[in-house]
N, C-alpha and C positions, 0 to 999 in steps of 0.2 A: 645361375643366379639372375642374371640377364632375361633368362627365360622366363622365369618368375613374374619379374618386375612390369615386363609389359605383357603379361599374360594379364596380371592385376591392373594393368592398368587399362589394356581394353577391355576387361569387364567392367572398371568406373566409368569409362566412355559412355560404355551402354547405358548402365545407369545412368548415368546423367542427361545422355536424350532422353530415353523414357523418362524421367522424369520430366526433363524439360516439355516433351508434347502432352504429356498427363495433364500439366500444372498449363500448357498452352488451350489443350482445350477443353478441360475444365473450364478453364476463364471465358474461352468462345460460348461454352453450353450458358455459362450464367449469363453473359453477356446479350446472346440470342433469347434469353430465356426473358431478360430485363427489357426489352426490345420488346418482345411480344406484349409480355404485359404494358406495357407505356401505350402499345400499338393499342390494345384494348380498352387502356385506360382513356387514350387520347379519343376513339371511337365513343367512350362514352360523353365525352366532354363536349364532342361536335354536337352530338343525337341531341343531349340538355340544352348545351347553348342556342340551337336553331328553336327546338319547341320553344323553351323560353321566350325568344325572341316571335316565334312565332301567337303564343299566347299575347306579349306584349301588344302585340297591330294589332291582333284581333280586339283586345281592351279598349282602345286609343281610336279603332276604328268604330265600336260602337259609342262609345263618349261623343265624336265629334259626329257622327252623322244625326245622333239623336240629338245633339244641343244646336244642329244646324236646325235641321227639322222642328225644333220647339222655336227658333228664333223667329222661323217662316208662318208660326202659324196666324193666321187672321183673327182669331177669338181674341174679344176685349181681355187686356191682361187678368188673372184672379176671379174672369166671370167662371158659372159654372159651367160654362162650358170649355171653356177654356182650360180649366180641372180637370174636365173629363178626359182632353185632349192630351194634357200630359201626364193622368194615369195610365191612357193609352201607350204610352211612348214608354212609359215606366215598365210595362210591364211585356212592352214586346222587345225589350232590350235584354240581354242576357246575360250582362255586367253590370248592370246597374241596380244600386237602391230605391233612388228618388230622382225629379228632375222636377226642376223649380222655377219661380221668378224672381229678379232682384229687382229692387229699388233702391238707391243709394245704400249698393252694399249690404241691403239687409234682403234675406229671404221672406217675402212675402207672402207666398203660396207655394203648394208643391202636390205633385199627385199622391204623394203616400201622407201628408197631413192636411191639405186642402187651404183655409185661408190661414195665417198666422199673422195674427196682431201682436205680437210683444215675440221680439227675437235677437238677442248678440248680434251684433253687425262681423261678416264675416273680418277673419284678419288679414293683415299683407300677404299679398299673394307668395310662394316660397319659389314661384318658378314664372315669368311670362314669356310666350312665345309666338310668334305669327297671332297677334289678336286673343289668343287663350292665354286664360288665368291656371293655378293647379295648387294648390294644397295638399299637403303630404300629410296624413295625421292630423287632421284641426277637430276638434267638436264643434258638429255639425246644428248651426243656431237652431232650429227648431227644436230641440233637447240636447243639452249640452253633454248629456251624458253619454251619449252617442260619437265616439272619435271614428272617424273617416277619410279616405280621399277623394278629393274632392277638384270638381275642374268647373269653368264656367266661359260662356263667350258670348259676350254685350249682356245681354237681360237674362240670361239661362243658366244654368248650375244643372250639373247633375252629382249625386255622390255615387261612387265608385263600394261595389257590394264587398263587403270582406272574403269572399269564397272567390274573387275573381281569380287567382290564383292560387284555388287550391288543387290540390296535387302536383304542384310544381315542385313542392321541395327537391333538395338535389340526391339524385339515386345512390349518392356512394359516400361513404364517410371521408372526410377530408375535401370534398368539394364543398364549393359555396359559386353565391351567383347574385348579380347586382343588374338591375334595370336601371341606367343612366339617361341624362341628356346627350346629346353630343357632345357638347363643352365637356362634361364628366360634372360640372357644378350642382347638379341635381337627381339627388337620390327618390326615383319614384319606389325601386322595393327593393328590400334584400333578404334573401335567402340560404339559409347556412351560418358557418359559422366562418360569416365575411372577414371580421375581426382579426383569428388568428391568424388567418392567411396571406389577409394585404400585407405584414410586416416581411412575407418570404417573396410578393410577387416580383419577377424581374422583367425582362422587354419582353417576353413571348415563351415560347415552348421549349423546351430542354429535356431527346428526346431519349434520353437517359433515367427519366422518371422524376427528377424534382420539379418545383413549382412552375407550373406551365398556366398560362392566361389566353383567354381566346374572346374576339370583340364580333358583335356580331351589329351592325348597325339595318335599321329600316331607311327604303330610301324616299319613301311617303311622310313615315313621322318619327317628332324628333326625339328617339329612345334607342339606344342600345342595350344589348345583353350582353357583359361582361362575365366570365367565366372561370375561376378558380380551380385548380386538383393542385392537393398538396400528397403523394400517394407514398406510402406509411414502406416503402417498399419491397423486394421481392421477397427475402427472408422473414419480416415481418407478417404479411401478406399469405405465403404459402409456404411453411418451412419442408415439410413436408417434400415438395415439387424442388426447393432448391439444394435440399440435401439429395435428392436425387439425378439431379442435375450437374452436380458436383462427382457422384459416385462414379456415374456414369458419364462424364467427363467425354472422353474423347468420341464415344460413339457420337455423345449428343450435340458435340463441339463440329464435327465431320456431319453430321447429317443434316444441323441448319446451317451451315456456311453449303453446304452443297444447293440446300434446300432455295435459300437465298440468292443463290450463285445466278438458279436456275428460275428463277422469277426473275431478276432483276435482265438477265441474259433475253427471256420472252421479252419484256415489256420494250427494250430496248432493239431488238430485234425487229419489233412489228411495224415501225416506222419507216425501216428500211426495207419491207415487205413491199409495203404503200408507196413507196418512190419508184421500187421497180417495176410495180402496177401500173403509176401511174406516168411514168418514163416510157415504158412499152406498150400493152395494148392490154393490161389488165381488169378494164370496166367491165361490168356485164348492164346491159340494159333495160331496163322495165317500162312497158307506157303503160298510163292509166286514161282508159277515155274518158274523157269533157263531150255532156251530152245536152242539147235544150233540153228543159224538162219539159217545153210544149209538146215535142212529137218525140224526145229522146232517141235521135237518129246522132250518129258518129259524127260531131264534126271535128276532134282534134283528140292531142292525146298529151297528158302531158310527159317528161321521159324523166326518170328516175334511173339514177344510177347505184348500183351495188358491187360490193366486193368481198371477194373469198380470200381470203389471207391462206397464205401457201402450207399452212395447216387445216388445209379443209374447214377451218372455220367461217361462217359468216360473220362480217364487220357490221354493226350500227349505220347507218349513215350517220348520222349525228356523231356520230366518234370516229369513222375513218376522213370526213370533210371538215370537223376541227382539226384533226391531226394534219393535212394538207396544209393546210391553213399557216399552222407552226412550222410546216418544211417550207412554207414560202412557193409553194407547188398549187394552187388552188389553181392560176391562170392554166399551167399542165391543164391539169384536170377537167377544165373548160372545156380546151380545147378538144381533150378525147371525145368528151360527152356530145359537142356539138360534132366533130368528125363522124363517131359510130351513128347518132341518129338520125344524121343524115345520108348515110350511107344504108341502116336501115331499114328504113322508109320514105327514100327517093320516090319508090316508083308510086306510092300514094300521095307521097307532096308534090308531085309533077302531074295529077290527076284533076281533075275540071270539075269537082265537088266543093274546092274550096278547103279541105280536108289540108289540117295545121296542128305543129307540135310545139309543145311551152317547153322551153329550157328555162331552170334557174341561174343564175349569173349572179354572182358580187357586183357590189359598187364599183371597185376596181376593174374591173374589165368592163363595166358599162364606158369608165373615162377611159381609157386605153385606148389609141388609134390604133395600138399595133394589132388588138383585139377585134378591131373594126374590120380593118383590111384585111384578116384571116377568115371572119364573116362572111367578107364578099369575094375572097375567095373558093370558101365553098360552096357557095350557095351557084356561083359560075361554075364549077365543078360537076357538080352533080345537076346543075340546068334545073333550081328552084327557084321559084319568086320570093323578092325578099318577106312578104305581105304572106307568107306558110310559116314563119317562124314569129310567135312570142317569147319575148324574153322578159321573165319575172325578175326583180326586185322584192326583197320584203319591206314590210311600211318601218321596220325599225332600222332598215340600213340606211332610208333617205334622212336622217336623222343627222344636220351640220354642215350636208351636202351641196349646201348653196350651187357647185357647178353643177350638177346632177343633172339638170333641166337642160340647159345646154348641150351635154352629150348623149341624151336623151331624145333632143330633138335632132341632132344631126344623123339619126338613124333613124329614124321613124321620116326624114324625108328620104332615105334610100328604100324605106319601105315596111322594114321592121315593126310590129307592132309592141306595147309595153302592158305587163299587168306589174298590177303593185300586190303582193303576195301578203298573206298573213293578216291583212286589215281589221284592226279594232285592238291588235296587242300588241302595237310599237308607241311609240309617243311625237310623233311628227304632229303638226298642229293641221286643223284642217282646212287653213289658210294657204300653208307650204303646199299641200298633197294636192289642191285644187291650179297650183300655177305649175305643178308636171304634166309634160304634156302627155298622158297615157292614155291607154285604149278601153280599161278594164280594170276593177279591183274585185279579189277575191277574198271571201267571207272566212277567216277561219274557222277550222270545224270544230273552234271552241261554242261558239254561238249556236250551231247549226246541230250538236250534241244537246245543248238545254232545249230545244223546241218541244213543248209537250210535258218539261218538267218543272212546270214553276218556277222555275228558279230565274231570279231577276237579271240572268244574264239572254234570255229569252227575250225582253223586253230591247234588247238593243238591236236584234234580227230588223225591225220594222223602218227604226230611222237610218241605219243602215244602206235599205234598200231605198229607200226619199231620198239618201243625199246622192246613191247612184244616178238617179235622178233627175237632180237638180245640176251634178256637174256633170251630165248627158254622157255618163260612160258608162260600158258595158258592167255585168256583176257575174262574177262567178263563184259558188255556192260550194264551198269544201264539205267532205263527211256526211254525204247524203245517204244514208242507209238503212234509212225508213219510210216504205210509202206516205206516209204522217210527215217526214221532214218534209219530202217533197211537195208533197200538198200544199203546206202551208208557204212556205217560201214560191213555188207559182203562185199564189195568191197573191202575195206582197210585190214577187217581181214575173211577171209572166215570161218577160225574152229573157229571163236566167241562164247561166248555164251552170250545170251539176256537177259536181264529182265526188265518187265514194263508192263503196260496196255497192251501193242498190244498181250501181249504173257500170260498174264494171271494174273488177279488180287489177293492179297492174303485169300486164306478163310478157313474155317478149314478142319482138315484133311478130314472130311469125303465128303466136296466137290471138294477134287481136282480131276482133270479131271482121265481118263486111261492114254491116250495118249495127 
């Protein structure tokens, strides 16, 4: 009888685990399953919210450069020539309707109706901001029958084309999407079905699949894209996929908790790759030569650092020197970079050509004495002069750095020379950047890519090169990798120096050229 009883009763046992991990990872598969989709969902919500937003400046940027440009121009206001000018404006604009004049509040003239004597005087503006006026929806005085948005700044208006954002609608049912002020006070457009959804939104994301909101601000003008999903979820969605996710319960509960395990295991693992990289002697080194474009003979190189992750994989630099960054390891990593290259390429920076290599450097280590005196440490080491080593700055980290200049200059009197790296895409004024004391600024090879393509980012290569100039310091010319860039920029700067494909790719030391 005894026998019996727990004979039955460890067959209920069984049963009851198995059920129990059945019913466990059934729940893991749905759970995984719900995960994924949010992951997708959420993926779509970023890709919307940024076009959006990206759409938005693009709008905001043709409005104000065209109402700047109409405010500038010299033609008597309403002559015809002055009509002409901003038909002109009207129609090399890609957002816009019209663009007009005002006179106490009334539209006067405009390039799509020319003069207008009898007009509704526009109404209270529904938004002001930095000197702009904006209108959400007004009928447009020239024919009232015409509802538009509408903006204006001192004597100019333009109206805002109805197709400015078309195709924007949102990709998925249950999203929706709002162009805001930053206050949130001012609705420039909404898209979807805003309505049902603001009563569900909460502070953010919920990553479980209900109402999730995502803000996406410009930091030039003043509009946000705010971003809605309300998602109908996973049984609704694909019953289908969740009935068989269900079925198959534990394989599919065991394969993404493994699957997960093992992503989440890499991601978190690679950081601690990079410490022991950069803890031990993990860099590998690359120099790219810095050439005059006059006679493009060798004078320096600059040194790029790379890394292979103990997965044979190659790292980004952009993604293994943020990652530094966050371990708090970047000075490490300095130090390797300046140890290996000059270890090297001693017996070239010890050589009577003048022959010099550019390291990058944080702000951080530029104010660091302890970074100083490890400087001059090696450079006694390996018996270089301090005047063989540039050390770069980009123009967006001098950026607040008031001491900068100061430990700047207490290197540069041991001998060091400074370039200011990336120039034309930080926001340092060029008041700050002219009382650093440096040697040289380099042209990003954002500039030096438009040379030859029209495009009005070309047009800033030239002052560029005037104001090297004017504050009597060297230029050197990134992304050179067409006889045509070359050409032109010696034209503009004859003592240049290059760097890019055409003058030499970076490889390690023992294949850089003689000459």
């Amino acid at each position: 009888m005894s026998f019996h009883l727990s004979r039955k009763g460890l067959l209920g046992s069984d049963c009851l685990i198995v059920c129990i991990l059945l019913l466990a990872t059934a729940a893991a598969a749905l759970a995984g399953g719900r995960i994924l989709q949010a992951g997708r969902q959420q993926a779509a919500l970023d890709t919307y919210a940024d076009k959006l937003l990206a759409r938005a400046i693009e709008v905001a940027a043709d409005s104000s450069q065209t109402l700047q440009r109409a405010h500038e121009l010299r033609t008597a206001p309403c002559s015809e020539a002055d009509i002409a000018e901003l038909r002109f404006l009207m129609f090399q604009s890609r957002f816009l309707r019209d663009v007009g004049r005002l006179r106490d509040n009334h539209v006067v003239c405009s390039g799509a109706w020319g003069v207008i004597h009898q007009a509704e005087p526009l109404p209270r503006p529904d938004l002001q901001h930095d000197g702009y006026r904006f209108w959400k929806a007004t009928r447009y005085p020239p024919d009232p029958r015409i509802v538009a948005d509408a903006s204006a700044y001192r004597d100019v208006t333009v109206a805002t084309a109805p197709a400015a954002f078309a195709g924007m609608d949102p990709p998925r049912s249950g999203m929706a999407a709002l162009l805001l002020s930053r206050d949130g006070r001012y609705t420039y457009n909404a898209l979807g079905d805003v309505a049902r959804l603001q009563a569900h939104v909460g502070a953010g994301r919920d990553p479980l699949g209900r109402t999730r909101q995502l803000r996406r601000c410009s930091s030039g003008f003043n509009v946000c894209a705010v971003a809605y999903y309300r998602p109908a979820g996973l049984f609704a969605e694909s019953p289908v996929q969740a009935a068989g996710l269900g079925l198959l319960g534990a394989l599919a509960g065991i394969g993404i908790g493994l699957t997960i395990v093992g992503i989440r295991m890499r991601r978190r693992s690679l950081p601690m790759q990079l410490q022991r990289a950069l803890e031990g002697d993990g860099l590998v080194m690359h120099y790219q030569p810095l050439r005059p474009l006059r006679d493009r003979r060798l004078a320096g190189v600059e040194a790029l650092a790379r890394w292979c992750s103990e997965s044979g994989q190659w790292v980004e630099p952009d993604v293994f020197v943020a990652m530094a960054e966050e371990l708090h390891l970047a000075g490490t990593m300095a130090r390797q970079v300046v140890r290996k290259a000059l270890a090297e390429l001693g017996a070239r920076l010890r050589g009577d050509d003048g022959f010099y290599v550019s390291l990058n450097l944080s702000v951080a280590e530029i104010a660091d004495p302890d970074f100083h005196r490890y400087l001059d440490e090696q450079i006694r080491h390996h018996g270089i002069a301090a005047d063989r080593l540039v050390l770069e700055i980009t123009e967006r980290s001098t950026t607040g750095h008031a001491e900068l200049a100061e430990s700047i200059g207490r290197l540069r009197e041991r001998g060091y020379r400074f370039y200011i790296d990336d120039f034309g895409t930080g926001y340092s004024t060029l008041a700050y950047l002219a009382r650093l004391p440096i040697d040289a600024i380099k042209v990003d090879r954002m500039f030096t890519g438009s040379i030859g393509t029209g495009s009005p980012v070309e047009l800033i290569i030239e002052p560029i090169c005037a104001l090297a100039r004017r504050l009597q310091v060297g230029l050197v010319v990134e992304g050179v990798e067409s006889e045509e860039q070359a050409a032109s920029v010696l034209r503009l700067a004859p003592d240049a120096l290059g760097q890019g494909w055409l003058l030499g790719r970076p490889v390690p030391a023992a294949q850089l050229p003689a000459d």
